[in-house]
PDB file of N, CA, C and O in Angstrom:
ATOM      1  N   UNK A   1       2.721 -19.824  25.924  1.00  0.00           N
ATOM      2  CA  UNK A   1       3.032 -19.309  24.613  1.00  0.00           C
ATOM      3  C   UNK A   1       3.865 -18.026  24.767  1.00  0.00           C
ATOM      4  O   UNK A   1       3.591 -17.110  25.542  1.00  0.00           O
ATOM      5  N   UNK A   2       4.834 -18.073  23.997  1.00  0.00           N
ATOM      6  CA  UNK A   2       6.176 -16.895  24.248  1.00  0.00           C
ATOM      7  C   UNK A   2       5.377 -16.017  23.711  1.00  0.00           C
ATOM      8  O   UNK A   2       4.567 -16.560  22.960  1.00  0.00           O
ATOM      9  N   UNK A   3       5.250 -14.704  23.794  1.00  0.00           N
ATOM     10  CA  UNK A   3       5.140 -13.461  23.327  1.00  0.00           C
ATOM     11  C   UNK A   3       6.218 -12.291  23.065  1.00  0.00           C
ATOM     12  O   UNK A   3       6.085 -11.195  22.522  1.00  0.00           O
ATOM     13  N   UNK A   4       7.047 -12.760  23.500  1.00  0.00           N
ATOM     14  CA  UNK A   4       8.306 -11.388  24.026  1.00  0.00           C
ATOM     15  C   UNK A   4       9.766 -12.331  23.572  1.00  0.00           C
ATOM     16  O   UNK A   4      10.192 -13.437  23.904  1.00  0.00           O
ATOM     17  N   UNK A   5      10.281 -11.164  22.571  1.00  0.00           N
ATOM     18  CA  UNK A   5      11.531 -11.697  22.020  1.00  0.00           C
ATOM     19  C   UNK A   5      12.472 -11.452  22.011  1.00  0.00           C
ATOM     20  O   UNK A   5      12.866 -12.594  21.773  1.00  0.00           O
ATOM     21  N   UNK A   6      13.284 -10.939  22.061  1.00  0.00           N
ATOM     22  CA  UNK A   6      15.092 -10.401  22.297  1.00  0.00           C
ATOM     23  C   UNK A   6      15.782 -11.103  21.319  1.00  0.00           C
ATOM     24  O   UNK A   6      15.975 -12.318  21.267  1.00  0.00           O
ATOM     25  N   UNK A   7      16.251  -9.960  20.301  1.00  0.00           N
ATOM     26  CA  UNK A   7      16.719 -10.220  19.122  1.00  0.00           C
ATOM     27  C   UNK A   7      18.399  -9.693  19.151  1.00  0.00           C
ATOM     28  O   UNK A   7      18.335  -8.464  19.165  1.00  0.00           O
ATOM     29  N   UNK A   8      19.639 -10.055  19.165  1.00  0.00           N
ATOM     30  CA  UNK A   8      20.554  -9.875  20.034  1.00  0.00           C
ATOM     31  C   UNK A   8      21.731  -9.733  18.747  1.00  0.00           C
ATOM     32  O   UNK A   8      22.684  -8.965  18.883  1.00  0.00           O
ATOM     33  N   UNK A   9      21.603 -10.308  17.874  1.00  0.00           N
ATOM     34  CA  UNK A   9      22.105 -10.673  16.301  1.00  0.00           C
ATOM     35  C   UNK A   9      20.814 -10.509  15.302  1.00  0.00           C
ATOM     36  O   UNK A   9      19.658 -10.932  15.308  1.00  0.00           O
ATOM     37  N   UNK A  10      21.688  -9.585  14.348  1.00  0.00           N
ATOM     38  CA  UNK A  10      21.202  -9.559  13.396  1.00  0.00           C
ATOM     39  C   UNK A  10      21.478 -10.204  11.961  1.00  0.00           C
ATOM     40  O   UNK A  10      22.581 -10.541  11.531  1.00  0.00           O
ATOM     41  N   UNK A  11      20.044 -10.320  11.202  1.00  0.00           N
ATOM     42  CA  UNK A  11      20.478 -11.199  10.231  1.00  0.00           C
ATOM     43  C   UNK A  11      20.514 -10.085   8.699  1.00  0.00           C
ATOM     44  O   UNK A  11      20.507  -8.866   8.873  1.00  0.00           O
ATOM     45  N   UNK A  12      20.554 -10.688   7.234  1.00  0.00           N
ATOM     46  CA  UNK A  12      20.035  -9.972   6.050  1.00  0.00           C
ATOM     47  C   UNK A  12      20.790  -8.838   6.132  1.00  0.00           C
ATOM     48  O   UNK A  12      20.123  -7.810   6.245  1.00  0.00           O
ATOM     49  N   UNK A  13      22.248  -8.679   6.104  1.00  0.00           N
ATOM     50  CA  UNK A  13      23.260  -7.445   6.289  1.00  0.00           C
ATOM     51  C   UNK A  13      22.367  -6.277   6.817  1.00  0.00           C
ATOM     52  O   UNK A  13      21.928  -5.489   5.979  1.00  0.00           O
ATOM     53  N   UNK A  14      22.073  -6.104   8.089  1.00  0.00           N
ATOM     54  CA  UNK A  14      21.312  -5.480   8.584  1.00  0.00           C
ATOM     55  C   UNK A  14      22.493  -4.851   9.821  1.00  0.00           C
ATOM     56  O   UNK A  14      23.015  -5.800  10.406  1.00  0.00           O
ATOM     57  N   UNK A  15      22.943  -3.639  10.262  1.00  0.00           N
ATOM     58  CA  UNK A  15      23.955  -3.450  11.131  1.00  0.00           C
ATOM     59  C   UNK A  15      22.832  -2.553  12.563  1.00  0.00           C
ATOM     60  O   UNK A  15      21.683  -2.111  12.577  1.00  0.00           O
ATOM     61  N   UNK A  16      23.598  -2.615  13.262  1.00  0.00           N
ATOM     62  CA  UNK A  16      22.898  -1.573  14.556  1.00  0.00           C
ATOM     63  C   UNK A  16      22.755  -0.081  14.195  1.00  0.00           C
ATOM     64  O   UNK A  16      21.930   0.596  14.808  1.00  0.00           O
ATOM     65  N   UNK A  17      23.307   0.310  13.497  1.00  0.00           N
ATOM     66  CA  UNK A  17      23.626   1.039  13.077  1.00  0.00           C
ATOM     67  C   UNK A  17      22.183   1.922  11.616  1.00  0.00           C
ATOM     68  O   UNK A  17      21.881   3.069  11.286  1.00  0.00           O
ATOM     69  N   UNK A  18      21.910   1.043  11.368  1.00  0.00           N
ATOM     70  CA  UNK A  18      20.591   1.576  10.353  1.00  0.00           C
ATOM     71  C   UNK A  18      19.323   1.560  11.674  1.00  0.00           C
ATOM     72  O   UNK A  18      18.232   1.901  11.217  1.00  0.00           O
ATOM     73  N   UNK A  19      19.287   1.213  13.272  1.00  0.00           N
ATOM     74  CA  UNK A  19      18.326   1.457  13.816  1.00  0.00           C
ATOM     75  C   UNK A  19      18.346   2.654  14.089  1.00  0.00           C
ATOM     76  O   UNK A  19      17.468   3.137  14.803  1.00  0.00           O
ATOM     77  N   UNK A  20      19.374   3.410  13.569  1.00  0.00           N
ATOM     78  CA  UNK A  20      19.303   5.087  14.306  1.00  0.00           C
ATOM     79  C   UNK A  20      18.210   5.507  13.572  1.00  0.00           C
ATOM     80  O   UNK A  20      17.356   6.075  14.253  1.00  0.00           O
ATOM     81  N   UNK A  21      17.921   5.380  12.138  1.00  0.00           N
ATOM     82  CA  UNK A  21      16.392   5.895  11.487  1.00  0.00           C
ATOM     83  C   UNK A  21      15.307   5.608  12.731  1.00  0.00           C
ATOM     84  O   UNK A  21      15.491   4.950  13.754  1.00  0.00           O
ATOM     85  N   UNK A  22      14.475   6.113  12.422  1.00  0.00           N
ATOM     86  CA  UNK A  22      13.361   5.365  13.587  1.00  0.00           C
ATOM     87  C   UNK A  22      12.306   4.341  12.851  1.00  0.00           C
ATOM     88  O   UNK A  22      11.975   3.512  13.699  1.00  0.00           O
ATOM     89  N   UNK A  23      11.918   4.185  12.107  1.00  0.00           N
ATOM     90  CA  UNK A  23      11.128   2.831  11.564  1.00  0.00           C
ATOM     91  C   UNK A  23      11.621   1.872  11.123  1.00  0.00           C
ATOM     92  O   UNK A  23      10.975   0.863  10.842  1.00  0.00           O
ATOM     93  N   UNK A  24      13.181   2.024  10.936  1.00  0.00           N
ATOM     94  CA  UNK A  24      13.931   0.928  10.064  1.00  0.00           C
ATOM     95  C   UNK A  24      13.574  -0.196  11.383  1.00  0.00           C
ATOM     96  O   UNK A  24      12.531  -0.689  10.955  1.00  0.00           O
ATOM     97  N   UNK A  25      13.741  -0.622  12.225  1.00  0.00           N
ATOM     98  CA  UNK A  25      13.430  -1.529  13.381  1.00  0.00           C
ATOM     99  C   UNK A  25      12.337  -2.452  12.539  1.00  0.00           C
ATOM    100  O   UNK A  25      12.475  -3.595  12.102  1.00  0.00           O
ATOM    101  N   UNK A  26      11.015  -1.407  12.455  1.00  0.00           N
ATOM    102  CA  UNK A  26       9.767  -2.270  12.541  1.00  0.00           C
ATOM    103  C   UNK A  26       9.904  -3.076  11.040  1.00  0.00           C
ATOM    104  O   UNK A  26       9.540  -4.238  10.862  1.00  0.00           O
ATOM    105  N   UNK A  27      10.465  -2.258  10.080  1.00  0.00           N
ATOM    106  CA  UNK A  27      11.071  -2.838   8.716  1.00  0.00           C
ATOM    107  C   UNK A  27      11.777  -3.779   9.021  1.00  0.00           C
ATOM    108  O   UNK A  27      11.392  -4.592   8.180  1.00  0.00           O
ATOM    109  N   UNK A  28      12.646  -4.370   9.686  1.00  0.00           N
ATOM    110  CA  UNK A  28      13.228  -5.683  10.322  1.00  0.00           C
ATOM    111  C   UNK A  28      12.682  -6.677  10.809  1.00  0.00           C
ATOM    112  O   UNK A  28      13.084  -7.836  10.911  1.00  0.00           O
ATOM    113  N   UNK A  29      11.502  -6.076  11.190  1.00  0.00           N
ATOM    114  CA  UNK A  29      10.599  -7.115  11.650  1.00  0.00           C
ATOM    115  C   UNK A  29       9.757  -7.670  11.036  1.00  0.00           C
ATOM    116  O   UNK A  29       9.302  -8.751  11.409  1.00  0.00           O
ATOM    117  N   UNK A  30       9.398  -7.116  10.059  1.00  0.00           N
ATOM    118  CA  UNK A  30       8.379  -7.467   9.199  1.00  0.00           C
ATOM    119  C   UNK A  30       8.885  -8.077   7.930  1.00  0.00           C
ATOM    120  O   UNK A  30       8.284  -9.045   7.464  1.00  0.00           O
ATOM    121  N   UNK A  31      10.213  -7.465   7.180  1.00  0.00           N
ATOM    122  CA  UNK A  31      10.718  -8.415   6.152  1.00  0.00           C
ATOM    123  C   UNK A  31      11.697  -9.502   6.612  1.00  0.00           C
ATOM    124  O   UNK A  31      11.875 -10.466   5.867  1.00  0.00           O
ATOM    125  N   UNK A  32      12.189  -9.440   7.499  1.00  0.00           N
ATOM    126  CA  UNK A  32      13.252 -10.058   7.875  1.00  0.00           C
ATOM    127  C   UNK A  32      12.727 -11.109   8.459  1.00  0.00           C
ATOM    128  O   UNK A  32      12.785 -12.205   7.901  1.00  0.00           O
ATOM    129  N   UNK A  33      12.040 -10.927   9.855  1.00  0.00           N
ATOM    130  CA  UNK A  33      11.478 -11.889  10.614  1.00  0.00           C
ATOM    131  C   UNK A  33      10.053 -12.388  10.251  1.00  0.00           C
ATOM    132  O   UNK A  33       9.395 -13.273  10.799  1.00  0.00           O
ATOM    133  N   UNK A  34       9.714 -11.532   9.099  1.00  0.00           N
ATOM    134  CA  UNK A  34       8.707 -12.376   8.526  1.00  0.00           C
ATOM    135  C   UNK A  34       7.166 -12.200   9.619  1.00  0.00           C
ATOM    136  O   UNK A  34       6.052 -12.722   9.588  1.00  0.00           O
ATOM    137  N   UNK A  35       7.766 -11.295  10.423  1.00  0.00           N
ATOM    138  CA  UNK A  35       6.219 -11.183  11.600  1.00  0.00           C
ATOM    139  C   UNK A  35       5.212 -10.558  10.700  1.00  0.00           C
ATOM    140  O   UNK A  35       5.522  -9.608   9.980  1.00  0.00           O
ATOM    141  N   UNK A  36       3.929 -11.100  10.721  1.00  0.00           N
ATOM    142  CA  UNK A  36       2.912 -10.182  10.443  1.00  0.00           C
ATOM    143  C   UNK A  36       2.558  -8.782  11.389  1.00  0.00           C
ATOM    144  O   UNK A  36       2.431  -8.627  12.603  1.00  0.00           O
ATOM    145  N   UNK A  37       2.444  -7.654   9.982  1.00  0.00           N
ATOM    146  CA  UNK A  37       2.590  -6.031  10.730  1.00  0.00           C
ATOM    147  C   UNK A  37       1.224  -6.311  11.879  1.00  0.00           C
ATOM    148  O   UNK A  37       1.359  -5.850  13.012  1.00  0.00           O
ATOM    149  N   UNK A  38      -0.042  -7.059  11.535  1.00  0.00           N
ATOM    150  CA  UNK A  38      -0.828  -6.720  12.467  1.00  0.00           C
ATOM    151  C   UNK A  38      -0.762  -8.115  13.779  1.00  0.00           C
ATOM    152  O   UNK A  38      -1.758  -8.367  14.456  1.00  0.00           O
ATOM    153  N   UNK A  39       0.134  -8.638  13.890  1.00  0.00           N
ATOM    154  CA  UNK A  39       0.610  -9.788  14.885  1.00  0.00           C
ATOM    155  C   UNK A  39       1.669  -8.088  15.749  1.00  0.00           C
ATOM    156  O   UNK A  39       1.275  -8.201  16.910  1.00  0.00           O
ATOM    157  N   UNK A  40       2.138  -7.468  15.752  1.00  0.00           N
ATOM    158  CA  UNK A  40       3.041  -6.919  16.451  1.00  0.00           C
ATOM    159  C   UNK A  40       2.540  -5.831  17.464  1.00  0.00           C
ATOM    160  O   UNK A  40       1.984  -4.785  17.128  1.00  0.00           O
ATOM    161  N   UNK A  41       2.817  -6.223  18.762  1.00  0.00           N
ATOM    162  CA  UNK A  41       2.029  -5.227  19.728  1.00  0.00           C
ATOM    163  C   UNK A  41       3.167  -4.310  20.037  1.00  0.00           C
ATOM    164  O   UNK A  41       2.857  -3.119  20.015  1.00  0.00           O
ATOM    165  N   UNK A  42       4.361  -4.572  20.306  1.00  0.00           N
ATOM    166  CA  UNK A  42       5.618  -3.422  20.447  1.00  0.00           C
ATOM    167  C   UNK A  42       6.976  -3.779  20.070  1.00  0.00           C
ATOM    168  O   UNK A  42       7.492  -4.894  19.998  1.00  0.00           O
ATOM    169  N   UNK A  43       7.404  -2.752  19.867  1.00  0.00           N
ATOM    170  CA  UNK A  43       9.286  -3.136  19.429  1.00  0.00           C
ATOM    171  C   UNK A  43       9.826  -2.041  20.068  1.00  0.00           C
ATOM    172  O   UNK A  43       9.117  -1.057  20.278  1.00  0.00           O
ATOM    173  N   UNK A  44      11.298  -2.082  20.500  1.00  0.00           N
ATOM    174  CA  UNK A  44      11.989  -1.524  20.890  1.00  0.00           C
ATOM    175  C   UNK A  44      13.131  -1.449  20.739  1.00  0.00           C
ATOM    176  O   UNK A  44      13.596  -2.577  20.903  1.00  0.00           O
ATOM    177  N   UNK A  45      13.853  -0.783  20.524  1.00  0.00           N
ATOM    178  CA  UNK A  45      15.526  -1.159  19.957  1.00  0.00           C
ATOM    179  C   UNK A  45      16.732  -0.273  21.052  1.00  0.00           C
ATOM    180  O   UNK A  45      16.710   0.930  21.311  1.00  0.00           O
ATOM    181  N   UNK A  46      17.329  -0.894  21.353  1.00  0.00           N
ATOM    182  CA  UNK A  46      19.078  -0.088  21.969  1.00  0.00           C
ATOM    183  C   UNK A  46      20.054  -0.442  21.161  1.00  0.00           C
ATOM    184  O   UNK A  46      20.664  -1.491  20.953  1.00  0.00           O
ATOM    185  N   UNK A  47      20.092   0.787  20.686  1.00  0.00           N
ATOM    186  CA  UNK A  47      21.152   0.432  20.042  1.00  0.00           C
ATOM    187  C   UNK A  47      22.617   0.592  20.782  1.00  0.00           C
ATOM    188  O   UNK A  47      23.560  -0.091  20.382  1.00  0.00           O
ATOM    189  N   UNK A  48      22.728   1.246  21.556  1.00  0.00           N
ATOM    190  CA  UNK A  48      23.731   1.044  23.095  1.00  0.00           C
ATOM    191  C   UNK A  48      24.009  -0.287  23.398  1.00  0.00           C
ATOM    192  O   UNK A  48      25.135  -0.775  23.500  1.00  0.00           O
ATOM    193  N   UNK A  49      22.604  -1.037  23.584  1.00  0.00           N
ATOM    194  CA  UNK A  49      22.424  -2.562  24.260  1.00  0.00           C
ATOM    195  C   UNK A  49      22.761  -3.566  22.829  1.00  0.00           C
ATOM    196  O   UNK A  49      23.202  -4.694  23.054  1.00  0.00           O
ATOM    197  N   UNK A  50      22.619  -3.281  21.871  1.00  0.00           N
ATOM    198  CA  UNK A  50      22.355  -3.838  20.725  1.00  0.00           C
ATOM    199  C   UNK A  50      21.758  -5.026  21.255  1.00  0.00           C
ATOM    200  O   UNK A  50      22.341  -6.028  21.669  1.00  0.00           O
ATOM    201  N   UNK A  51      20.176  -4.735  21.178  1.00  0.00           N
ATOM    202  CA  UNK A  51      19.250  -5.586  21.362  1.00  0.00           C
ATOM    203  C   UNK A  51      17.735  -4.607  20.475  1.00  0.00           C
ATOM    204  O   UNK A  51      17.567  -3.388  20.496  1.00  0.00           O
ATOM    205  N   UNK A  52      16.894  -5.605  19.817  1.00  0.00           N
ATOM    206  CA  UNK A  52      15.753  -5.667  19.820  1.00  0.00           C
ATOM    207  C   UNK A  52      14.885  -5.849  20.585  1.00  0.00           C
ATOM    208  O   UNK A  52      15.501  -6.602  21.339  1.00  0.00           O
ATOM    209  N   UNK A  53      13.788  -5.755  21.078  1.00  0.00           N
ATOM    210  CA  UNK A  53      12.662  -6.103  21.725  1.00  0.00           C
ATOM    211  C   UNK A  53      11.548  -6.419  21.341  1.00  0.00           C
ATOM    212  O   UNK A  53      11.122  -5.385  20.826  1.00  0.00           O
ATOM    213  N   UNK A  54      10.696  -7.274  21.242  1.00  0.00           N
ATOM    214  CA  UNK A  54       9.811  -6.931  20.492  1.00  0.00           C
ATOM    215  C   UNK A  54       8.537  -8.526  21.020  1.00  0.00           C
ATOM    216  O   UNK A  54       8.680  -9.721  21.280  1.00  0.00           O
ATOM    217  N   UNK A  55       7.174  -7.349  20.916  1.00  0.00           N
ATOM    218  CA  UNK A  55       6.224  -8.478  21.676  1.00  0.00           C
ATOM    219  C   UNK A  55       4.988  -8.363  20.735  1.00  0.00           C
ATOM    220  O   UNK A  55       4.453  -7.330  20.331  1.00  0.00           O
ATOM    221  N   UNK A  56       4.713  -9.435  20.522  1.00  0.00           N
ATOM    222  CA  UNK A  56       3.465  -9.765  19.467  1.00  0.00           C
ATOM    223  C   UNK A  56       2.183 -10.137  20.741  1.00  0.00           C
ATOM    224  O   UNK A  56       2.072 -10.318  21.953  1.00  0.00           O
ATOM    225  N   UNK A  57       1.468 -10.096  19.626  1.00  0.00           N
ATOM    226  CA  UNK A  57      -0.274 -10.486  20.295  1.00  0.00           C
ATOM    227  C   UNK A  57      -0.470 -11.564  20.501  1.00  0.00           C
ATOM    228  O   UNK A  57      -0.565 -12.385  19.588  1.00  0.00           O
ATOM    229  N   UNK A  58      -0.600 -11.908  21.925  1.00  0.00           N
ATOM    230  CA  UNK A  58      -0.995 -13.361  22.118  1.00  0.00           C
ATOM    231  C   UNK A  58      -2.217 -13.660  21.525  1.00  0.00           C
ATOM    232  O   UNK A  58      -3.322 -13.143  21.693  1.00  0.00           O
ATOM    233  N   UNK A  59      -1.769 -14.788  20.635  1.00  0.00           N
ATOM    234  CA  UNK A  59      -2.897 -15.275  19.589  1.00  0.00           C
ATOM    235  C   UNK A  59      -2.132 -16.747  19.703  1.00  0.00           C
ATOM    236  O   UNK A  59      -1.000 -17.013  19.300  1.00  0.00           O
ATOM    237  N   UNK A  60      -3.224 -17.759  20.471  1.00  0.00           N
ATOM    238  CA  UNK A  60      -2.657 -19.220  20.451  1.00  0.00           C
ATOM    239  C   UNK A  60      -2.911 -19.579  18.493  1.00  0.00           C
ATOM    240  O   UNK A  60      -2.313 -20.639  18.303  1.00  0.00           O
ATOM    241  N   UNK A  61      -3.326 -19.257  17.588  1.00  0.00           N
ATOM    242  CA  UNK A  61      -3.392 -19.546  16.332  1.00  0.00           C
ATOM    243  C   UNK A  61      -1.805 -19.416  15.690  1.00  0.00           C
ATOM    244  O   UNK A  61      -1.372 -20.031  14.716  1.00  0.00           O
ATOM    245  N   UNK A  62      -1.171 -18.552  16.431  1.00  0.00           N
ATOM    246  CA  UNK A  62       0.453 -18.245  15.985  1.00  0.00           C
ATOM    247  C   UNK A  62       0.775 -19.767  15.964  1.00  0.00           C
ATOM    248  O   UNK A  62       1.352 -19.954  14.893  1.00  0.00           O
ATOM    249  N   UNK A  63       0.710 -20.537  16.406  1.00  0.00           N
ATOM    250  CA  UNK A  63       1.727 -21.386  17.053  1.00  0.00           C
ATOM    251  C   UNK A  63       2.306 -22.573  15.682  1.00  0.00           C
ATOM    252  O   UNK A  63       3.193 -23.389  15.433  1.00  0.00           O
ATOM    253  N   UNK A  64       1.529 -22.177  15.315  1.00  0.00           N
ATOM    254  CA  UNK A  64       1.741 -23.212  13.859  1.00  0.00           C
ATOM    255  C   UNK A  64       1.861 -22.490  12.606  1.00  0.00           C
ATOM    256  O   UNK A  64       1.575 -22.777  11.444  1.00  0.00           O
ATOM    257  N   UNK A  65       2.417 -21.364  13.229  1.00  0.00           N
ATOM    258  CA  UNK A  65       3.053 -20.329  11.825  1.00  0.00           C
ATOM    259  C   UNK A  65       4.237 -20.430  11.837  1.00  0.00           C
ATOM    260  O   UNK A  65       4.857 -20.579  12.890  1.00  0.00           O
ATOM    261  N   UNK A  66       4.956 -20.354  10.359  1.00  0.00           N
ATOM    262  CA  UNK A  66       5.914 -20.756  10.309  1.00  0.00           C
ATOM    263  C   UNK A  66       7.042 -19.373  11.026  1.00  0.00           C
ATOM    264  O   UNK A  66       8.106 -19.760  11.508  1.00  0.00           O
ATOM    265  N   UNK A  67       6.803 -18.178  11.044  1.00  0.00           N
ATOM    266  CA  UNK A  67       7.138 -17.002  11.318  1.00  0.00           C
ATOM    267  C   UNK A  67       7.651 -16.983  12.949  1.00  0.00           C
ATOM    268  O   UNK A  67       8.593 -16.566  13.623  1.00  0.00           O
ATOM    269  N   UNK A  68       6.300 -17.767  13.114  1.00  0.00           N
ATOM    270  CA  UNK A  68       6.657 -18.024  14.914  1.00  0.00           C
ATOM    271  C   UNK A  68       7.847 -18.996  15.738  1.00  0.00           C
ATOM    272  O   UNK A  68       8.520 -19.012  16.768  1.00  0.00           O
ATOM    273  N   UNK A  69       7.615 -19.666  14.673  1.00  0.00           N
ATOM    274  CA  UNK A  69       8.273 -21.004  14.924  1.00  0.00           C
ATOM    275  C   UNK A  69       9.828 -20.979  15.050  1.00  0.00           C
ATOM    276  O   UNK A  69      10.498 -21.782  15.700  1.00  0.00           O
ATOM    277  N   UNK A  70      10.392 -19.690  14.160  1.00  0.00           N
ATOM    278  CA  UNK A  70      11.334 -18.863  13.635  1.00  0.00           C
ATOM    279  C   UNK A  70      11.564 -18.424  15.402  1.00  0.00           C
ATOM    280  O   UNK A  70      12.165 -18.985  16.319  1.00  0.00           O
ATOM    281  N   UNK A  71      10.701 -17.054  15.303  1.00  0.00           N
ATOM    282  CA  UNK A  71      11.140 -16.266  16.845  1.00  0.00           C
ATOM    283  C   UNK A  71      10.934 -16.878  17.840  1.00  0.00           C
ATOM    284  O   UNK A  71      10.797 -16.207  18.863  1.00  0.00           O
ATOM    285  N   UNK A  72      10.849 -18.112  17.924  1.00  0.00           N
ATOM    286  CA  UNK A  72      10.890 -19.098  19.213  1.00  0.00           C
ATOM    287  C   UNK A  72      12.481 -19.186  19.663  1.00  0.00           C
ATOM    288  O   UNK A  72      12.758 -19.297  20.857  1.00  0.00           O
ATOM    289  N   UNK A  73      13.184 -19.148  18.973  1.00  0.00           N
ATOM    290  CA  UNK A  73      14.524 -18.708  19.248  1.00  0.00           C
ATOM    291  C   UNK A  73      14.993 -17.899  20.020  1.00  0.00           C
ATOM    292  O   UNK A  73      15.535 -18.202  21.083  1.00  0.00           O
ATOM    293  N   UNK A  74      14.884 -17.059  19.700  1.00  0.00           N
ATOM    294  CA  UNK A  74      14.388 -15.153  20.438  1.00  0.00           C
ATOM    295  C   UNK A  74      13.877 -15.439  22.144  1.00  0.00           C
ATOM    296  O   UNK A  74      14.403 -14.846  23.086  1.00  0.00           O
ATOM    297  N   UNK A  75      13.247 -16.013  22.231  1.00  0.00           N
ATOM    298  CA  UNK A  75      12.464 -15.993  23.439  1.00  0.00           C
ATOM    299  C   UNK A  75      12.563 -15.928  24.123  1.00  0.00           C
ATOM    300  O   UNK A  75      12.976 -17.082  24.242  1.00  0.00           O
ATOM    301  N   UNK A  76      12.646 -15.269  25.854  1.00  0.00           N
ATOM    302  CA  UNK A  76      13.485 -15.300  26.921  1.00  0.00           C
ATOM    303  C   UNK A  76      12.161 -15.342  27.930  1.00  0.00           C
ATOM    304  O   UNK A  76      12.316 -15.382  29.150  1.00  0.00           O
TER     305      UNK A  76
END
């Protein structure tokens, strides 16, 4: 079960550029990607790298959420 995601493109006119705030990230994650706030164990952002990071709680119950099913994409 993937836990760890790399988000590389962004979606919802969202630019690299609004990660310079510091919470706007976790706000991406939660409306955008639809993750539940208490599913999320860390995020990380470069905005240099323009990449996301970001690793949820291994919980085999994810697997048949539709949210997950989504950042299975992401997955490396």
């Amino acid at each position: 079960m993937p836990t760890y995601f790399i988000i590389k493109e962004l979606n919802d006119q969202y630019t690299w550029k609004d990660f310079e705030m510091t919470d706007l990230v976790y706000d991406y994650a939660v409306d955008v990607l639809n993750i539940p706030e208490e599913c999320i164990d860390f995020i990380d952002v470069s905005i240099k790298s323009k990449k996301v990071e970001i690793t949820i709680i291994e919980d085999n119950t994810y697997i048949n959420e539709d949210w997950y099913y989504c950042l299975l994409q992401y997955s490396e």
